[in-house]
C-alpha positions as a printed Julia matrix, in Angstrom:
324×3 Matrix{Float64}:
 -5.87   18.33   23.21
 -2.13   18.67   22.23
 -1.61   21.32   19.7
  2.17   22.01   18.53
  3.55   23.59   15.49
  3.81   20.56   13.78
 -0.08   20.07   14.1
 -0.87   23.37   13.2
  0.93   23.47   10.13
 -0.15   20.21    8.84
 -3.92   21.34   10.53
 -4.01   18.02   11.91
 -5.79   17.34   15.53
 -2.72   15.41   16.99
  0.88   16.24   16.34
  1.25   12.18   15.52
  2.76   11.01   11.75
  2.52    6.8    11.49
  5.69    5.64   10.38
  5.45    4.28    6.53
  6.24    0.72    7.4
  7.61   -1.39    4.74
  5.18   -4.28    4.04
  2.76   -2.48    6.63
  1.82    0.23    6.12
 -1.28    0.05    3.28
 -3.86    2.61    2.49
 -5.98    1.13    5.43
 -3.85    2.17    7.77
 -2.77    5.44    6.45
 -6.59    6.43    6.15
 -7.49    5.16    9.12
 -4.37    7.33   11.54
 -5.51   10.51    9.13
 -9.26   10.16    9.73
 -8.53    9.54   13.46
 -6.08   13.07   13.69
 -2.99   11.96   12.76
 -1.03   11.85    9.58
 -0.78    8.33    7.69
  1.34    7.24    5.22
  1.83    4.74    2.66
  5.06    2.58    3.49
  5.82    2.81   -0.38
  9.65    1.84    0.53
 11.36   -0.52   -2.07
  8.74    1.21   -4.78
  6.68   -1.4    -6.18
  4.47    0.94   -8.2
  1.63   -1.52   -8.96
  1.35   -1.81   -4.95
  1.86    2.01   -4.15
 -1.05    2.24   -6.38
 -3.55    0.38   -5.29
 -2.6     1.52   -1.96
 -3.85    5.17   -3.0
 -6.82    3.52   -4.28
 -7.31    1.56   -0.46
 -6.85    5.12    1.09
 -9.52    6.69   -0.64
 -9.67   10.32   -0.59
 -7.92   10.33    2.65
 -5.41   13.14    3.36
 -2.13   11.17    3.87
  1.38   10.89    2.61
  3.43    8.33    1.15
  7.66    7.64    2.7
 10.22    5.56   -0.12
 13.6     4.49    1.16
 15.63    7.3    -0.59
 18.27    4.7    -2.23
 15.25    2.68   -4.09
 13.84    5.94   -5.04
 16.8     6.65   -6.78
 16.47    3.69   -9.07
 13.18    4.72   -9.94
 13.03    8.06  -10.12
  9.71    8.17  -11.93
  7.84    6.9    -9.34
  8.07    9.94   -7.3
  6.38   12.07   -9.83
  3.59    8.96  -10.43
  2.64    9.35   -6.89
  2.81   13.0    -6.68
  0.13   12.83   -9.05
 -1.91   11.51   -6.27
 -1.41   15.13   -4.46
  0.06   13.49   -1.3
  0.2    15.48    1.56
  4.02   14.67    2.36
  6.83   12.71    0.6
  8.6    11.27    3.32
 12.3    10.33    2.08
 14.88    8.23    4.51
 18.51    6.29    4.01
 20.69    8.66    1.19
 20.54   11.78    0.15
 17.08   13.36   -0.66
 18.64   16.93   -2.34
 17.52   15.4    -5.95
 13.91   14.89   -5.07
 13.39   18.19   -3.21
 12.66   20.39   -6.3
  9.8    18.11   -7.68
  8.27   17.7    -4.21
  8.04   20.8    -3.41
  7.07   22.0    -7.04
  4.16   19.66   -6.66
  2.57   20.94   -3.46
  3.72   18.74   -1.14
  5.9    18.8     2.45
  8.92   16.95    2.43
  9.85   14.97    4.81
 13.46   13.78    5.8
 14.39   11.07    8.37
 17.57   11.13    9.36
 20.23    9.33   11.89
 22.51   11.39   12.72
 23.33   15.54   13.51
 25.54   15.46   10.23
 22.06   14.35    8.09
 20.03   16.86   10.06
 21.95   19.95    8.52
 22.18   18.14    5.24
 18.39   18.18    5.48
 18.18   21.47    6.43
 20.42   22.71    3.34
 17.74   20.72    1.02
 15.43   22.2     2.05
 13.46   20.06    4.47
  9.77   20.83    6.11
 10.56   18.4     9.04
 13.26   16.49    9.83
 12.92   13.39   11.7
 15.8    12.17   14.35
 15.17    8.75   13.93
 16.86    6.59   17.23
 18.26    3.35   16.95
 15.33    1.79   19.36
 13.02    1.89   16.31
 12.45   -0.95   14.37
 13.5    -1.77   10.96
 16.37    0.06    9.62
 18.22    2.75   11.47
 22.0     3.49   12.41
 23.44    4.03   15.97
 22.34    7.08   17.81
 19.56    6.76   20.04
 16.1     9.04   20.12
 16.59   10.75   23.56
 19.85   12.1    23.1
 19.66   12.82   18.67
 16.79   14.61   19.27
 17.55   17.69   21.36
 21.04   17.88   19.69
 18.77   18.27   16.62
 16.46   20.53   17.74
 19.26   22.73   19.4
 20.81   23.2    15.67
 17.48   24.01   14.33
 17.08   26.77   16.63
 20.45   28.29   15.74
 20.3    27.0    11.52
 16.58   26.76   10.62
 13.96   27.58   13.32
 10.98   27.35   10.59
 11.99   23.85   10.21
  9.9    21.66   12.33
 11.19   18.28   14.2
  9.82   14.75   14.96
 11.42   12.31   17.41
 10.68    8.49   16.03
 12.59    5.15   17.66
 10.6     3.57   20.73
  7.67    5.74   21.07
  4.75    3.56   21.93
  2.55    4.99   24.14
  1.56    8.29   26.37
  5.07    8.64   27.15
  7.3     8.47   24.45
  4.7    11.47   22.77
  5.21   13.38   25.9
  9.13   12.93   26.28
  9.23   13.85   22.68
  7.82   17.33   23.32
  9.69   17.72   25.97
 13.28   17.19   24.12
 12.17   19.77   21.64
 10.24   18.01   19.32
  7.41   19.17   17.83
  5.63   15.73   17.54
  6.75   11.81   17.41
  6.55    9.23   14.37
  5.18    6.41   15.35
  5.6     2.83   13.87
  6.14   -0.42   16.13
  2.56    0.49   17.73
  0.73    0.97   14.61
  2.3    -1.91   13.19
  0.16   -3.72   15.73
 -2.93   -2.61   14.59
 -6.21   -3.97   12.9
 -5.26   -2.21   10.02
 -2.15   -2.97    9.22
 -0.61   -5.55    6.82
  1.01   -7.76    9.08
  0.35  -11.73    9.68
 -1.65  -12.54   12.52
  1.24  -15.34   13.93
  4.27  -12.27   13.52
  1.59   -9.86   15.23
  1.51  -12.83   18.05
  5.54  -13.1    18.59
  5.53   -9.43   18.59
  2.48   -9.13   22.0
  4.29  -11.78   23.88
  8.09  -10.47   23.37
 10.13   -7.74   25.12
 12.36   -5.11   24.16
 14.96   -7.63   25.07
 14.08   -9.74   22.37
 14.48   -7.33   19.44
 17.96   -7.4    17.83
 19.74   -5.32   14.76
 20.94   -7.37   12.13
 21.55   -7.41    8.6
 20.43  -10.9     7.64
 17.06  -10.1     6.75
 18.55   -7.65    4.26
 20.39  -10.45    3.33
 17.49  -13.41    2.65
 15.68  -10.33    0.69
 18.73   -9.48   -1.53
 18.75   -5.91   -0.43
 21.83   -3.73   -1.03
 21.63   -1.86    1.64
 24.29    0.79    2.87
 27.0     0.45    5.26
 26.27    1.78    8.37
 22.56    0.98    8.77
 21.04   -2.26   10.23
 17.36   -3.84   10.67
 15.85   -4.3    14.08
 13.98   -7.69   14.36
 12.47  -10.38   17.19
 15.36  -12.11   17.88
 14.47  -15.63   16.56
 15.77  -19.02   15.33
 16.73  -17.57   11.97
 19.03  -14.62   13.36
 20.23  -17.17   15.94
 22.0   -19.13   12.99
 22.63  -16.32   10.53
 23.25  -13.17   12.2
 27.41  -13.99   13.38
 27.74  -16.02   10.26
 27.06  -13.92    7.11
 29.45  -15.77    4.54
 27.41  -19.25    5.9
 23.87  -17.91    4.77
 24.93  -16.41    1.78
 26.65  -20.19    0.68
 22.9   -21.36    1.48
 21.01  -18.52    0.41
 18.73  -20.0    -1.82
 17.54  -22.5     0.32
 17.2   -20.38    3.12
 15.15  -17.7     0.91
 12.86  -20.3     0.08
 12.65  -21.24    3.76
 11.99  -17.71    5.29
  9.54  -16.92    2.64
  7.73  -20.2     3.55
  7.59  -18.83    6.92
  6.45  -15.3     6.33
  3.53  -16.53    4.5
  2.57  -19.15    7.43
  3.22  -15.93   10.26
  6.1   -18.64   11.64
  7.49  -15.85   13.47
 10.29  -18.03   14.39
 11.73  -18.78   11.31
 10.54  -15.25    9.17
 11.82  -11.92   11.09
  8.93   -9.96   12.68
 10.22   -6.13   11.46
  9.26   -4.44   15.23
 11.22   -2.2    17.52
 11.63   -2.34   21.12
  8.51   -0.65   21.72
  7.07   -3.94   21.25
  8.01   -4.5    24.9
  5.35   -1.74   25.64
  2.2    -3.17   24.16
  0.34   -6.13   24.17
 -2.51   -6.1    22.47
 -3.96   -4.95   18.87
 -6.56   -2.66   18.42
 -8.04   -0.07   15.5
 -5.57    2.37   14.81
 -7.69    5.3    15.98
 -8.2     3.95   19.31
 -4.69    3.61   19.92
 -3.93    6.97   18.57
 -6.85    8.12   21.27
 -5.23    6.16   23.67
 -1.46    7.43   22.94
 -2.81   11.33   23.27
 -4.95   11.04   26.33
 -1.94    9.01   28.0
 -0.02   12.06   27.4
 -1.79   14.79   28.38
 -2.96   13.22   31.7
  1.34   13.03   31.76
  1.85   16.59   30.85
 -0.95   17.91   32.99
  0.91   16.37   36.05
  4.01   17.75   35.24
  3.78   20.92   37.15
  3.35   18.94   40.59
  7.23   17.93   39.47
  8.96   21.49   40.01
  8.34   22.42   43.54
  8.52   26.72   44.29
């Protein structure tokens, strides 16, 4: 057993959050990583309430959080305090500034829970008050910026031990397996987000023919773009991209932005097609390059079992490294 501070203070058995995946990440899925030890959480992102809510009702009584995409959030602000009403474990907020959510998450009970992407949104988290921050590296899939997980995170942790010690730290961005849990700890995190490898799970919400693409690709064949913000009409900010399977569609679109947008409706109609068919070539599978790491799908508690024992038989052996 792994115990850090991050799964004491959250009393879970393994110091492992699942990453709330947009599109992914339903109730199933968030019960099933919080009944198996971990933490789950609702990938309420863009904030379709209707959705978020019968995701709480697919969850059950489960102990689990929820994550929005901070910028949507702020659009619809009343959305946070409908789903507090749940009595969520954590709030996990990502992509703008979280400082006017804080007060009502925390008023309500609840951790809070910032991602961020770079040192400069780590202290800004710290200032609002965050329970733990996650250094989110640019290996993970779907959005993210440009610093990557093994160097942001001890930077991080190395200003939380001079600005906020109580605050605790995750690493997320290419942790798939024994490993990336292990390396985590060992950069000074106090536990690891984990997405890509949930997303390929029994339980999450994810066609069978993307899950395919996904089991037979590489890290290699992942690529950050922003036209699949683009065929969704998302405004997203400068400075952040989406990490995909690299795939007919970005082949056309992603050095030719002013060409999709003069055939955007046809090509919406196109990719949408595909999504709902799992044409993994012509819809964007939303994976990072941990994808290159697994290649299979399984419950979500067995590969949580799987991820922990992989990295204690790793951390066990690490003694036999330093020689006296």
């Amino acid at each position: 057993m792994i115990k850090t501070r991050l799964s004491k203070r959250l009393g879970l058995k393994h110091p492992v959050i699942q990453a709330p995946m947009a599109m992914a990440a339903g109730g199933k899925l968030a019960s099933a990583v919080s009944q198996a030890g971990g933490l789950g959480m609702i990938g309420g992102a863009y904030c379709d309430p209707e959705w978020i809510e019968s995701q709480f009702e697919v969850a059950g009584n489960s102990d689990i959080g929820c994550g929005f995409i901070t910028w949507a959030l702020a659009k619809n602000p009343a959305l946070l305090t409908r789903t507090l009403e749940r009595k969520p474990k954590a709030i996990f907020l990502s992509f703008a500034d979280p400082e006017p959510f804080v007060k009502e998450i925390k008023a309500a009970g609840s951790l809070f829970i910032c991602q961020v992407q770079s040192l400069k949104h780590a202290e800004h988290a710290v200032d609002c008050g965050a329970d733990i921050i996650v250094a989110q590296g640019t290996e993970a899939g779907g959005h993210g910026a440009v610093r990557s997980t093994t160097v942001l995170v001890p930077e991080i942790a190395d200003m939380l031990v001079k600005k906020s010690p109580a605050t605790l730290l995750c690493a997320a961005g290419g942790i798939g397996d024994g490993r990336g849990l292990a390396a985590s700890l060992m950069l000074g995190a106090d536990g690891a987000v984990v997405g890509s490898r949930f997303w390929a799970s029994h339980e999450a919400l994810v066609h069978q023919g993307i899950l395919n693409a996904s089991l037979a690709a590489t890290g290699d064949e992942t690529i950050r773009t922003n036209v699949v913000d683009i065929i969704r009409k998302l405004d997203w900010p400068s400075g952040y991209s989406c990490r995909v399977l690299n795939n007919t569609f970005t082949k056309n679109w992603h050095d030719d932005h002013t060409g999709l947008r003069k055939n955007l409706e046809a090509e919406i109609e196109n990719w949408t097609q595909a999504l709902g068919k799992g044409d993994a070539d012509n819809a964007s599978a939303i994976v990072g390059e941990a994808t290159g790491l697994f290649n299979d799908i399984k419950p979500a508690a067995d590969l949580l079992e799987d991820m922990i024992s992989h990295a204690e038989k790793l951390l066990r052996q690490a003694p036999e490294l330093v020689l006296t």
